[in-house]
C-alpha positions as CSV (number, residue, x, y, z in Angstrom):
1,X,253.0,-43.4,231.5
2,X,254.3,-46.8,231.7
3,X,252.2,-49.6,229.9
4,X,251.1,-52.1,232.4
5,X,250.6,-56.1,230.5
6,X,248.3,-58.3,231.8
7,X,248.0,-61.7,230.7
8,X,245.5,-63.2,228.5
9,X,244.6,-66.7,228.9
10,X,243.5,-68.6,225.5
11,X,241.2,-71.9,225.8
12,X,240.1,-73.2,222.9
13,X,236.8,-73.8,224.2
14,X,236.3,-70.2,223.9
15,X,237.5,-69.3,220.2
16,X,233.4,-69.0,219.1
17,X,232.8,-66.8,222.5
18,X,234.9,-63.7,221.5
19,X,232.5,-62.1,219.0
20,X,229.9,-62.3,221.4
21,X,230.5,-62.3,224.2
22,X,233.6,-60.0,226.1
23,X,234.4,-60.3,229.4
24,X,234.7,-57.2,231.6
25,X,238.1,-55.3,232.2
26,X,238.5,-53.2,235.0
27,X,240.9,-50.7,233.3
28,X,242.4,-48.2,235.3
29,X,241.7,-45.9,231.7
30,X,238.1,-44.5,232.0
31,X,238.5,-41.3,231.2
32,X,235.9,-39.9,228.4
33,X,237.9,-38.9,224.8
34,X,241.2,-38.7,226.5
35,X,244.6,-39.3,225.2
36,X,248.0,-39.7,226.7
37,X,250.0,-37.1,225.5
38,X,253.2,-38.3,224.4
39,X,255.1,-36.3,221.4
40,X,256.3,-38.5,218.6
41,X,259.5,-37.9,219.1
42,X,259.1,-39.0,222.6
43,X,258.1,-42.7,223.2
44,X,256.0,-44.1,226.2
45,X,259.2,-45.1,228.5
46,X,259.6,-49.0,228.7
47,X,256.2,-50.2,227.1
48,X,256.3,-54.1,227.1
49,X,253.4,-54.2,225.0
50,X,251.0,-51.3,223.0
51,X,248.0,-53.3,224.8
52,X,247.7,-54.4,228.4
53,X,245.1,-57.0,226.2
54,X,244.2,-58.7,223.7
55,X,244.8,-56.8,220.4
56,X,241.5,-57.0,218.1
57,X,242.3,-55.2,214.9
58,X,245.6,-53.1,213.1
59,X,246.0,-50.9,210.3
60,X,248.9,-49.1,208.7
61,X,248.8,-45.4,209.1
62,X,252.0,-44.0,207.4
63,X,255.2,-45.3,206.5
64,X,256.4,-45.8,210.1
65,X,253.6,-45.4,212.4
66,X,250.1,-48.5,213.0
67,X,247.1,-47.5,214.9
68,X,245.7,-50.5,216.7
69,X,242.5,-51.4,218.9
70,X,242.5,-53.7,221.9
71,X,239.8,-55.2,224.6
72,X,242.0,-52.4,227.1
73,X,239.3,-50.4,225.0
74,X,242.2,-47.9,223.6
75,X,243.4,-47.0,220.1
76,X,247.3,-47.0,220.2
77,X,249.3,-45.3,217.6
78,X,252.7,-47.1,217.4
79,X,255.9,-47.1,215.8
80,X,256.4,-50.5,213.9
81,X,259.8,-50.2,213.2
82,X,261.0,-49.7,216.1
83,X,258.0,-51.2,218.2
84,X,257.3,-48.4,220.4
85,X,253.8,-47.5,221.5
86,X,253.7,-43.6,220.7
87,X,250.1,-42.5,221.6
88,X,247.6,-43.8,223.7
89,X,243.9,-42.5,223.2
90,X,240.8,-43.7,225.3
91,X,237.1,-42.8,224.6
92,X,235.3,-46.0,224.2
93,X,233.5,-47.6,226.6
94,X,233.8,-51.3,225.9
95,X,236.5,-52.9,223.6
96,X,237.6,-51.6,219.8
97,X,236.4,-54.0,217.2
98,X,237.6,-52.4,214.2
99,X,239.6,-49.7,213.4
100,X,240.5,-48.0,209.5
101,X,242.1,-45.3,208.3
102,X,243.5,-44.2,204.8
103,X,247.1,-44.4,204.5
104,X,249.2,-41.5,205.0
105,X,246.5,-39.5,206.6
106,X,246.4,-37.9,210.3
107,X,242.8,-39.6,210.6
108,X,241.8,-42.7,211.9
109,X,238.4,-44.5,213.0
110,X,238.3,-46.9,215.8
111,X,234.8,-48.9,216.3
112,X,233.8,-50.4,219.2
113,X,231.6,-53.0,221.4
114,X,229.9,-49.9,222.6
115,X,228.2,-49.2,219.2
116,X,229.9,-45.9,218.2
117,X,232.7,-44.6,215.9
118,X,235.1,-42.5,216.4
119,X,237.1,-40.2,214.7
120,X,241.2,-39.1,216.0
121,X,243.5,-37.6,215.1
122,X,247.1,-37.8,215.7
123,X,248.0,-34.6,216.4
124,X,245.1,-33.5,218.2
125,X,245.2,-33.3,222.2
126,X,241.7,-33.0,222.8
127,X,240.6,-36.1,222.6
128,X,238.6,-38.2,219.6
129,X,237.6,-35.0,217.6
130,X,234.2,-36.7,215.8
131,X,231.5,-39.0,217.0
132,X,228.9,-41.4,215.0
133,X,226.1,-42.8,217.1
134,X,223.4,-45.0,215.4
135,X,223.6,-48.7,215.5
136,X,221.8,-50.6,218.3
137,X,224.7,-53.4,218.8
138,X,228.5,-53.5,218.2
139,X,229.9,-51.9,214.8
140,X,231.7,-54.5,212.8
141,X,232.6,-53.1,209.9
142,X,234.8,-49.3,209.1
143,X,235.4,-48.2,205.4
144,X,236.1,-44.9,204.8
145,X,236.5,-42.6,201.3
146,X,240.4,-42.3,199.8
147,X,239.8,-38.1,200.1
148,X,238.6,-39.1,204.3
149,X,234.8,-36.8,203.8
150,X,232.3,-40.1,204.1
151,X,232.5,-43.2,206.2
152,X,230.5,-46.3,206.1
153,X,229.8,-48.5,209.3
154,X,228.0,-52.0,209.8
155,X,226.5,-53.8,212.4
156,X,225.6,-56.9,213.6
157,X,222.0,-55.2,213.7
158,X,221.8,-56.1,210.1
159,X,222.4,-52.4,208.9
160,X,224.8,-50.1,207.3
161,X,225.4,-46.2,207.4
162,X,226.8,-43.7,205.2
163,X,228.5,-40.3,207.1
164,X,229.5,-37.1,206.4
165,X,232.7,-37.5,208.4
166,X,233.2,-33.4,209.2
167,X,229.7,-33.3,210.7
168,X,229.1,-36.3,212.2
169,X,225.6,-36.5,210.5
170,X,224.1,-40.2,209.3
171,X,223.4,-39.2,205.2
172,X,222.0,-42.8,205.0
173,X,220.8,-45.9,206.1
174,X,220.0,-49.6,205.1
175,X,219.2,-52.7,206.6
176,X,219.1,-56.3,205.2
177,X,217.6,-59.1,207.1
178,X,220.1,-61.4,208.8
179,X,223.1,-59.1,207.2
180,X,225.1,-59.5,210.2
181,X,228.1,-57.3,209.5
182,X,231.5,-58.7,210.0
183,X,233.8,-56.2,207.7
184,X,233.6,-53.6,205.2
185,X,236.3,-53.0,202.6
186,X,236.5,-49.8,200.0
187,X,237.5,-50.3,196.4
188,X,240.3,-48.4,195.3
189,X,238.7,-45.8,192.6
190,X,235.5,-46.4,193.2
191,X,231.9,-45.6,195.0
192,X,231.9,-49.1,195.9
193,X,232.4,-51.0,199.8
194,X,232.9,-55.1,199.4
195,X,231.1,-56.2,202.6
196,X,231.6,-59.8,204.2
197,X,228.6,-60.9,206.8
198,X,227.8,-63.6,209.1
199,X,224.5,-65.2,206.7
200,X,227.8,-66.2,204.5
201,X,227.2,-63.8,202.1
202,X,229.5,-61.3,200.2
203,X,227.7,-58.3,199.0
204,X,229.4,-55.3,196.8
205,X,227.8,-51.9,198.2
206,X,226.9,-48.4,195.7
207,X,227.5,-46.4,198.4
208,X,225.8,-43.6,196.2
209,X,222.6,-44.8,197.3
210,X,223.8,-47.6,199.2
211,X,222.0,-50.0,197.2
212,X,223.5,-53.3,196.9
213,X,225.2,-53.5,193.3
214,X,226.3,-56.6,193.5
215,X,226.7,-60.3,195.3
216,X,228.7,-63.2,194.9
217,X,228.0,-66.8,195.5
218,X,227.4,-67.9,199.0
219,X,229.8,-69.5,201.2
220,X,229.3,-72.5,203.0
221,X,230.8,-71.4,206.3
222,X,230.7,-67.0,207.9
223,X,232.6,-64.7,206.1
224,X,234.8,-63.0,208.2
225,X,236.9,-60.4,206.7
226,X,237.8,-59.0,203.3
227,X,240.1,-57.1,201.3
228,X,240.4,-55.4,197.7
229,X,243.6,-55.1,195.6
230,X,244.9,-51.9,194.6
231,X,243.6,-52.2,191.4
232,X,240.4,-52.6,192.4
233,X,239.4,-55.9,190.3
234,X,239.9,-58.9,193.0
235,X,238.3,-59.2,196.7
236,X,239.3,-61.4,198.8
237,X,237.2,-62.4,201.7
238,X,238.3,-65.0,204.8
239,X,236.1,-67.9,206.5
240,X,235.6,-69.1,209.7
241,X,235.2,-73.2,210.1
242,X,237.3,-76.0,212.6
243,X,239.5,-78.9,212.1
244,X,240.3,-77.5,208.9
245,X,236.6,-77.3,207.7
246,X,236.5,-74.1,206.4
247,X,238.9,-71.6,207.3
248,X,239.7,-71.0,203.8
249,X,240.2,-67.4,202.0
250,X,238.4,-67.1,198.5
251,X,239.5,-64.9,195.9
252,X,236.3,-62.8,193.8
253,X,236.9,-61.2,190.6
254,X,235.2,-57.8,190.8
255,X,234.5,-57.4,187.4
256,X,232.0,-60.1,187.3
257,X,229.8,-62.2,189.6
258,X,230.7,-66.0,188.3
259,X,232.5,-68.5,190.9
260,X,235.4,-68.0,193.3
261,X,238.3,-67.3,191.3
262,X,240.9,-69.5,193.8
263,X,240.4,-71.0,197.2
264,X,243.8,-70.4,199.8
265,X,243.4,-73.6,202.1
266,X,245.7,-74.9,204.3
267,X,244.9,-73.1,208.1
268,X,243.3,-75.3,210.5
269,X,241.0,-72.8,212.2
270,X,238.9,-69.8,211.2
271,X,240.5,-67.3,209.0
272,X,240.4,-64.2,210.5
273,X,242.2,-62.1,208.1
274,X,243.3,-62.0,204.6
275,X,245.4,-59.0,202.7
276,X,246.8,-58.4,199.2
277,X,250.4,-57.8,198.9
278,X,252.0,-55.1,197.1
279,X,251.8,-56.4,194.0
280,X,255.0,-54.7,192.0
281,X,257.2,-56.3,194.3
282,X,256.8,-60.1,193.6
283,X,257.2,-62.1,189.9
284,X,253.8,-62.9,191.0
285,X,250.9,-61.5,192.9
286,X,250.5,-62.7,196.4
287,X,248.3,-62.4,199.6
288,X,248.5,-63.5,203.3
289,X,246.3,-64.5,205.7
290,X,246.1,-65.3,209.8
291,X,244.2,-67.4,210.9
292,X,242.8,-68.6,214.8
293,X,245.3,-71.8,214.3
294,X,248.4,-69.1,214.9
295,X,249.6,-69.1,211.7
296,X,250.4,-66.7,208.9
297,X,250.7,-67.8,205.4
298,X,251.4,-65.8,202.3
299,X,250.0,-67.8,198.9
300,X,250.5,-67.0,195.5
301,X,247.3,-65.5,194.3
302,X,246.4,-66.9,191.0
303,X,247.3,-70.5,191.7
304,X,246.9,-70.5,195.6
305,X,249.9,-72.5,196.3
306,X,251.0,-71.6,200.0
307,X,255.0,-70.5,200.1
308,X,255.5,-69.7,203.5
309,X,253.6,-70.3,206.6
310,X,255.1,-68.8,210.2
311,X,253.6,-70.3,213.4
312,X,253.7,-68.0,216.0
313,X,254.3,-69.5,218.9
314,X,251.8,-68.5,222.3
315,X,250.2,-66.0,220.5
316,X,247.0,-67.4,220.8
317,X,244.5,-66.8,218.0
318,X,245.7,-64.2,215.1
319,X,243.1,-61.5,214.7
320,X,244.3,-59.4,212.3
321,X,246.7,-58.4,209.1
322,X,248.0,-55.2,208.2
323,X,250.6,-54.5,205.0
324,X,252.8,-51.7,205.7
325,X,255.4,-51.7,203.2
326,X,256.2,-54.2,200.2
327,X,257.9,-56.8,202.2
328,X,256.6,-55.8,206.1
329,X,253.2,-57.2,207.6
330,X,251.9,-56.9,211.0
331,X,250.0,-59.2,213.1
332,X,247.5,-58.5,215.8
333,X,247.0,-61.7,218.3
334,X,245.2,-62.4,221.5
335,X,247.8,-63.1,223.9
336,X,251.6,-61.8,222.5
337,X,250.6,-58.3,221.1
338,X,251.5,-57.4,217.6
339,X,254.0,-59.3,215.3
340,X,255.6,-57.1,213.0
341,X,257.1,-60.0,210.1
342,X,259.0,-59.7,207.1
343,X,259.1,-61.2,203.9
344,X,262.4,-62.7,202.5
345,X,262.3,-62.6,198.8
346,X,265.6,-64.6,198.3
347,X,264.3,-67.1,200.2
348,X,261.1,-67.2,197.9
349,X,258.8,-65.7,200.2
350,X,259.7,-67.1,203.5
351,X,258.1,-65.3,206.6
352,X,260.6,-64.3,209.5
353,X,259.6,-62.9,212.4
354,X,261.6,-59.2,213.4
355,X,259.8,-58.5,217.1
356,X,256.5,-58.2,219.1
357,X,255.3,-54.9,220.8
């Protein structure tokens, strides 16, 4: 099957429109649960792009291979070295908002504007091979367990839920008022989900009981997106703003609830993602982040001194980061596709862009 691209036409005038509003695609892909059946060794022939869309959210799935989610409504597994869209699978009914997975695995969890989950897997040929159905509006937020048996999903209807991920069976539920999910994060080692939300705050989650354990101090502006290091002892969460109000990424020391530990500002419009690097690969630790103004930027962590920052160029908004090896980073945008970009350590940390897909 041949990829068909259709443009994707960004007006600023519309940035605050696009998580709430999506306009209607007439894809030609309707089928329910249905892949395209293309062999890993044998790549869709002449893909332009993995989306015939805008491309909402990407995640690392193995050394070589990204799973990505677009408003085309499908979950595309691609190669990122090579840039070649391997599989294409379709069950959702409106646009992916998020999708997660744990690294190395077969599984991956795509979330969607149609307020399910669900689960694939990349060698299946039946189709998604688990569903979760329980929120009343869009999931927002995927986190799911290192060993793959429990996932977590929030909502913009202010609540979370804890699954059993072979049955498909909702183990609990809790709502907060206002708690307008926007991303959930799991900490490396621990029964813990960092969870960033629209009311500002950012809100450390026992998924035990799914109690909240902890909270940090509010932000002035939505908190869009976070991350946790592989350690597990620093979050990082992104912020929306304008004109450079805002749009900053905040580093939290999980070990304790006092202030922001460092502030990352430089973008010009929301933040829409922030990532830690590998952290043995660099004198010192760093982290990147996208932002709505087209730019990547990678900062040193503990001082928050920007090295690098890549504009790229009629991509429209960036709307998401995803680390797959210790100097390669992938970029999600509205109107180019994904951005696979590498880090140049001898040129002290200098972004360069290697292709688009």
């Amino acid at each position: 099957m041949v990829l068909l691209t259709n443009a994707f036409f960004f007006c600023p005038g519309n940035m605050g429109k696009f998580q709430s509003k999506v306009k209607r695609n007439s894809s030609k892909y309707r089928a329910d649960h249905h892949v395209d059946e293309h062999p890993l060794s044998q790549p869709i022939q002449q893909p332009t792009r993995a989306h015939n869309d805008a491309v909402t959210y990407i995640s690392a799935l193995k050394s070589d291979l990204c799973v990505s989610g677009g408003k085309d409504k499908a979950v595309v597994v691609s190669n990122w070295r090579t840039g070649t869209a391997l599989k294409r699978f379709v069950g959702h009914d409106r646009e992916i908002s998020k999708i997660t997975c744990v690294f190395g695995s077969n599984r991956f969890f795509s979330a969607s504007r149609d307020k399910t989950v669900l689960m694939w897997d990349l060698h299946c040929k039946a189709g998604s091979t688990q569903k979760f159905h329980g929120h009343h509006l869009i999931v927002t937020g995927l986190a799911v367990s290192p060993d793959c048996t429990q996932l977590l999903t929030g909502s913009r209807d202010n609540t979370l839920c804890k699954w059993d991920v072979e049955t498909g069976q909702c183990l609990l539920k809790a709502a907060v008022s206002r708690n307008l999910v926007t991303h959930l994060c799991w900490v490396p080692g621990e029964s813990c989900v960092v969870q960033t939300s629209e009311d500002k705050s950012v809100r450390v989650w026992d998924i035990r009981n799914l109690q909240v354990a902890q909270m940090f101090p509010m932000k002035q502006y939505i908190q869009m997106h976070c991350d946790v290091s592989e350690d597990g002892n620093y979050c990082m969460t992104s912020s929306n703003g304008f004109g450079g109000q805002g749009c900053e990424a905040t580093l939290w020391d999980l070990r304790q609830t006092k202030e922001k530990v460092c502030e990352y500002k430089g973008h010009q419009q929301s933040t829409t993602s922030c990532v830690f690097l590998a952290k043995h690969t660099w004198d010192t630790p760093l982290v990147a982040t996208a932002s709505h103004d087209c730019t990547v930027k990678v900062w040193e962590r503990d001082t928050g001194a920007c090295l690098s920052s890549l504009f790229l160029d009629c991509s429209g908004p960036l709307s998401s980061l995803a680390v797959c090896d210790e100097i390669s980073i992938l970029c999600a945008s509205f109107n180019s596709g994904i951005h696979s970009l590498r880090i140049q350590s001898s040129l002290g940390a200098t972004l360069q862009q290697v292709t688009s897909f």
